[in-house]
C-alpha positions as CSV (number, residue, x, y, z in Angstrom):
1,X,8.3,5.5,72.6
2,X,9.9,2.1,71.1
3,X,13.3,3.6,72.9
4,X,11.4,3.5,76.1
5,X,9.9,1.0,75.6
6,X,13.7,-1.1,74.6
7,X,14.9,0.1,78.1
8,X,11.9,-1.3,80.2
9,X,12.7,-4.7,77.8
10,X,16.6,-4.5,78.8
11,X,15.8,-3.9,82.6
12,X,13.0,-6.9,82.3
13,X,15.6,-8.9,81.3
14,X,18.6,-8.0,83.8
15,X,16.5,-8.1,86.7
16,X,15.4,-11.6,85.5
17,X,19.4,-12.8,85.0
18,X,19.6,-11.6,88.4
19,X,17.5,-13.4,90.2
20,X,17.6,-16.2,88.1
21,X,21.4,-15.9,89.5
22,X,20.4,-16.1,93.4
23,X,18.4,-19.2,92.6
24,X,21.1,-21.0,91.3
25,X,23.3,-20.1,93.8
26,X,20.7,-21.2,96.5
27,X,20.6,-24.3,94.4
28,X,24.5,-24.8,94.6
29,X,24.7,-24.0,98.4
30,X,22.9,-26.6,100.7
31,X,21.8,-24.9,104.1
32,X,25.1,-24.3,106.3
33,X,24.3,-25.6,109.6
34,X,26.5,-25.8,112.8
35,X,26.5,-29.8,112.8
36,X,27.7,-29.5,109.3
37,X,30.8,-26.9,110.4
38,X,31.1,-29.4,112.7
39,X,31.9,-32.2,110.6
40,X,34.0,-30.2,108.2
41,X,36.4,-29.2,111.0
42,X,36.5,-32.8,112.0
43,X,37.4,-33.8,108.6
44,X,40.2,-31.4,108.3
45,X,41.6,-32.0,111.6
46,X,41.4,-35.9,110.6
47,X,43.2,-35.3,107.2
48,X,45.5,-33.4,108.9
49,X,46.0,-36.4,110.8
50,X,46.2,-38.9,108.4
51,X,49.0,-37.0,106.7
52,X,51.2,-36.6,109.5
53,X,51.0,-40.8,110.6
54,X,51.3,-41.5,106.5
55,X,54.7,-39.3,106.5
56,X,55.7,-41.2,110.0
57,X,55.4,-44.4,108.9
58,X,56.1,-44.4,105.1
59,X,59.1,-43.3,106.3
60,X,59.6,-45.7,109.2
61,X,58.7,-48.7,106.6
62,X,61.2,-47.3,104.3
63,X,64.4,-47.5,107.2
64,X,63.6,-51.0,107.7
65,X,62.9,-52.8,104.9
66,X,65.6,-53.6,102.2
67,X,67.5,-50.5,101.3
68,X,67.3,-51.4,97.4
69,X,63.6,-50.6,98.2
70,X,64.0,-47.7,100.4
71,X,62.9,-45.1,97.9
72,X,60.8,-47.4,96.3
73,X,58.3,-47.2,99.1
74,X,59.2,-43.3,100.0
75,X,57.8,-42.4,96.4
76,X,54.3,-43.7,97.4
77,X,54.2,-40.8,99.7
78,X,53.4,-37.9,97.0
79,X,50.6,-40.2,96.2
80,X,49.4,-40.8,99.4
81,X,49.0,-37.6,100.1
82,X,47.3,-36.3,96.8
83,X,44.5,-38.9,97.5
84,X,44.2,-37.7,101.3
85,X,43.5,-34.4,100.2
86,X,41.1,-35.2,96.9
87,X,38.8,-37.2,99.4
88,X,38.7,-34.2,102.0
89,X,38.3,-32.0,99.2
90,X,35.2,-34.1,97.6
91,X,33.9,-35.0,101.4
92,X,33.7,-31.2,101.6
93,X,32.2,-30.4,98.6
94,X,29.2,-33.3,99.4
95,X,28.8,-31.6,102.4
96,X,28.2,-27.7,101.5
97,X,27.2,-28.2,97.8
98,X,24.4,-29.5,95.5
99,X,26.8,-31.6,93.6
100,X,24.6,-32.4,90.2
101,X,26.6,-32.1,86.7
102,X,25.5,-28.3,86.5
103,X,26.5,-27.3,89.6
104,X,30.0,-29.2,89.7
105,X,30.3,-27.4,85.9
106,X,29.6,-23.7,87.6
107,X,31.7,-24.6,90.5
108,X,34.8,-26.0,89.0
109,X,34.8,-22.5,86.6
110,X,34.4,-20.3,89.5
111,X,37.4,-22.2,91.7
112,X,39.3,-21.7,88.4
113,X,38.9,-18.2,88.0
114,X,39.4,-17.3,91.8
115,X,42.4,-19.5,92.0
116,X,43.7,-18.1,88.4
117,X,43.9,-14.3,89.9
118,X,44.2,-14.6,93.7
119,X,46.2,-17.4,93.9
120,X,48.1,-17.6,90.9
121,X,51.3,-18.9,91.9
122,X,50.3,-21.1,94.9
123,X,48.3,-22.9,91.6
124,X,50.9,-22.9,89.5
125,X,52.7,-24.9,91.7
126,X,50.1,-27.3,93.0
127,X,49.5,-27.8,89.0
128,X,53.3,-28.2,88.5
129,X,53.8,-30.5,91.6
130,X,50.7,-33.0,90.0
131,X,53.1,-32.8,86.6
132,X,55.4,-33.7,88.5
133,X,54.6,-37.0,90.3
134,X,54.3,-38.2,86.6
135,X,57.1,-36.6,84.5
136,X,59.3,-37.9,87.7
137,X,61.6,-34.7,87.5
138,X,62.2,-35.8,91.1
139,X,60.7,-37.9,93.9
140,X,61.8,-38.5,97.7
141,X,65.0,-39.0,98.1
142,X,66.4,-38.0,94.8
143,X,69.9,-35.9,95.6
144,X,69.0,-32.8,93.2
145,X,69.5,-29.6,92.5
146,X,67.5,-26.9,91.5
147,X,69.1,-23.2,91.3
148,X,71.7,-23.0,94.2
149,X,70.5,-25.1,96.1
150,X,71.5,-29.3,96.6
151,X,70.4,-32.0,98.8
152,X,67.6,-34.7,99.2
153,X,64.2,-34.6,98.4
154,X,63.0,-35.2,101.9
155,X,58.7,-34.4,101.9
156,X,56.7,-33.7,98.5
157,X,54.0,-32.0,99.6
158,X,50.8,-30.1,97.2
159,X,52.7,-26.7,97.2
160,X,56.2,-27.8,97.1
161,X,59.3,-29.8,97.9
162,X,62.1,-30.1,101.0
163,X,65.2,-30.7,100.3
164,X,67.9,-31.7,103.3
165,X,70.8,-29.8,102.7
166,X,74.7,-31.3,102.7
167,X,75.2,-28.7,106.3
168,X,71.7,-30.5,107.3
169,X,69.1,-27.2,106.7
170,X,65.8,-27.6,105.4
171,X,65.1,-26.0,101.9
172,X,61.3,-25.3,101.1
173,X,61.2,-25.3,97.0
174,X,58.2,-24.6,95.8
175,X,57.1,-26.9,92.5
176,X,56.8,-24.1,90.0
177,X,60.4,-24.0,89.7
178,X,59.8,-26.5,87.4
179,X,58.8,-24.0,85.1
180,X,61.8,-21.6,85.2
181,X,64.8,-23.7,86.6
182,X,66.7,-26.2,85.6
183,X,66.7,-29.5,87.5
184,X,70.2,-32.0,88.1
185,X,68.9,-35.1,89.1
186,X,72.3,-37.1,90.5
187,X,70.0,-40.6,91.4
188,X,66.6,-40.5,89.5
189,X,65.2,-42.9,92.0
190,X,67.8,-45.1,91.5
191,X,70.0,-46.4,94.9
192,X,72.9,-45.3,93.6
193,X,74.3,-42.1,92.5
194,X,78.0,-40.9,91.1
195,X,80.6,-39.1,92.9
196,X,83.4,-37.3,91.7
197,X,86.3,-36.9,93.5
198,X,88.7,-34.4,92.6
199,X,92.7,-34.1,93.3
200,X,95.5,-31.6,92.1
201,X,98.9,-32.7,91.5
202,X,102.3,-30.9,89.7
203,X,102.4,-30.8,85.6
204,X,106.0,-33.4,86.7
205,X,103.3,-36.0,88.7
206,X,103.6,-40.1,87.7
207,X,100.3,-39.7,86.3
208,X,99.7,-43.9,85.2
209,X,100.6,-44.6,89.8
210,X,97.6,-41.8,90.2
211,X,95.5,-43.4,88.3
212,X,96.1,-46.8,89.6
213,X,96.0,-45.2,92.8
214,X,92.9,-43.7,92.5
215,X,91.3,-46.9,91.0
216,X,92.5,-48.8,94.5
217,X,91.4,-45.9,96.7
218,X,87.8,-46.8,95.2
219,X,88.0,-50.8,94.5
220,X,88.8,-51.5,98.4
221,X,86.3,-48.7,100.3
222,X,83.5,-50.5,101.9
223,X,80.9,-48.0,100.6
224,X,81.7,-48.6,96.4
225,X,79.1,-49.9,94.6
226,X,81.4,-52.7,92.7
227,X,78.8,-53.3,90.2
228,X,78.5,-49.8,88.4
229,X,82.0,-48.6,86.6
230,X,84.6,-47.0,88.0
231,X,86.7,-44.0,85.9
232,X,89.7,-42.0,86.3
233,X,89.9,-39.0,83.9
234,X,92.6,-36.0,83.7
235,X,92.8,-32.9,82.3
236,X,95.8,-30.1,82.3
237,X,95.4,-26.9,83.6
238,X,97.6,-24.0,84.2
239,X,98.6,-24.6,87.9
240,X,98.9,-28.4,87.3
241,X,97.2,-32.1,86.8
242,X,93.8,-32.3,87.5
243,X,92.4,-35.5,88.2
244,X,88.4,-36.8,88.6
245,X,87.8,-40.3,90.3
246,X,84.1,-40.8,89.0
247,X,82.7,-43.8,91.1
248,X,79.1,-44.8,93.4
249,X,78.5,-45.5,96.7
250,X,76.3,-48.4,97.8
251,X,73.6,-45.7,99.0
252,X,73.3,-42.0,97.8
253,X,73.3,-40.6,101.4
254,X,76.4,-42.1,102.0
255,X,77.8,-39.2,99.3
256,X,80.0,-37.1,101.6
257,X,81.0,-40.3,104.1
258,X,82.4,-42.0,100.7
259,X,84.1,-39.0,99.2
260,X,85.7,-38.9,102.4
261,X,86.9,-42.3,102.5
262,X,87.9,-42.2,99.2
263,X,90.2,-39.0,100.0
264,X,91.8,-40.5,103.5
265,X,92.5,-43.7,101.1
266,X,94.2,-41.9,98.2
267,X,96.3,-39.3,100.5
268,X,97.8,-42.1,102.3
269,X,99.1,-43.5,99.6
270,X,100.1,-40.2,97.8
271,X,102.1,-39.6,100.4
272,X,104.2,-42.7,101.2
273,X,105.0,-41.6,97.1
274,X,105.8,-38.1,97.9
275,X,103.6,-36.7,95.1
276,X,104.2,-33.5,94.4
277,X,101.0,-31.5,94.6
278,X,101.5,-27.7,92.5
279,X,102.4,-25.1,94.7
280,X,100.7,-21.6,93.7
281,X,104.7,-19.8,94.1
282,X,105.8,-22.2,91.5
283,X,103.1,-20.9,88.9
284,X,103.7,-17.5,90.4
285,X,107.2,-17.9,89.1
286,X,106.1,-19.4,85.9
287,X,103.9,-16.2,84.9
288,X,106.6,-14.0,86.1
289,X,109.0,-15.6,83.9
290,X,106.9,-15.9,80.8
291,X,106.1,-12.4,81.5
């Protein structure tokens, strides 16, 4: 009899949970009404709004204001947007939801679950791209590059980056990359960032007239950055001298203008020396004989 009577106890008691369960979810959820779908497809469409004239003219302030405060100003824009998107969230919320300290308690845990198993990697990468607008791994228009792939950070949005590839694609990266990949950062939000340039020559080259040539080739281009150093280093190699030219443009974008500047410069005067660049039937030779 006492096991009976246990089991009408345990049913007592789940049919209680259960509707004690329906009551707080009719507590939670205020009555959905068409005004109030209304108003939440206005508020999206006008967040969706507010994003797009944000990008438009952070950007446009950026191209014409001083360039040393170009990115300065385009790193406001992850910001921007993350507080766009909080308010529409919250604005939300306020409309559809009993927002007292239970409910936002039994709310946040159940958005946390759902997004932990349905959505695990689109939150792993909104989560990663809020780490990132503090750590600073990288912000609009940084020159980075993550896995294979190199350009500028042109949008930060929630789920992940664009970067504006040297043949001038667009790259989506998503921010959880963060996690797995490696990240060169060339500028770090700075105006500046280095460029090697890179020439071959014969083992028998005047090395000191490259390197002063190379240190001319950068002092007297229009896009060097006079203020930061300026290097020449050399290393041998099988097939002949290899030499870096390690110098900075006045603007990071200008990368692939300056390196070919700096080129055109240096060729010209390599050739009224007739350098001797290595010749791959020399070293061809060379293993032969040694062989």
């Amino acid at each position: 009899m006492f096991k009976y009577l246990n089991l009408f106890v345990l049913a007592q008691s789940a049919e209680d949970a259960a509707r004690k369960t329906t009551e707080e979810t009719k507590e939670i959820l205020t009555k959905i009404t068409t005004w109030k779908v209304s108003q939440a497809l206005i508020i999206v469409l006008l967040c969706y709004v507010i994003i797009k004239v944000l990008d438009k003219l952070v950007v446009w302030i950026s191209e014409r204001i001083a360039r040393e405060w170009r990115l300065q100003v385009k790193q406001f824009l992850p910001f921007l947007r993350t507080l766009v998107l909080t308010i529409t969230i919250v604005t939300l919320m306020n409309l559809f939801l009993n927002l007292s300290q239970e409910n936002i308690i039994a709310v946040t845990g159940a958005v946390a679950v759902a997004l932990g198993f349905a959505f695990k990697d689109y939150a792993s990468s909104i989560i990663a791209g809020i780490v990132g607008i503090f750590e600073g791994a990288y912000r609009v228009g940084d020159r980075i590059k993550i896995g294979e792939d190199y350009g500028e950070v042109v949008s930060y949005g929630l789920r992940g980056i664009r970067l504006k590839t040297p043949t001038d694609n667009l790259v989506t990266i998503p921010h959880n990359k963060i996690w797995t990949e490696s990240i060169s950062n060339a500028n770090t939000g700075e105006l500046e960032a280095q460029v090697i340039t890179e020439f071959y020559f014969a083992h028998e080259v005047d090395a000191p007239l490259v390197t002063k040539i190379l240190y001319r080739a950068a002092h007297t281009s229009r896009y060097t950055q006079l203020e930061l150093p300026v290097a020449v280093v050399m290393e041998e190699t099988p097939y002949g001298t290899h030499f870096k030219l390690k110098s900075y443009p006045l603007d990071a974008r200008d990368e692939f203008t300056y390196k070919t500047d700096l080129i055109n410069k240096a060729k010209t005067a390599f050739a009224k020396y007739n350098l001797a660049y290595p010749r791959l039937l020399d070293l061809e030779q060379k293993q032969l004989s040694n062989g």
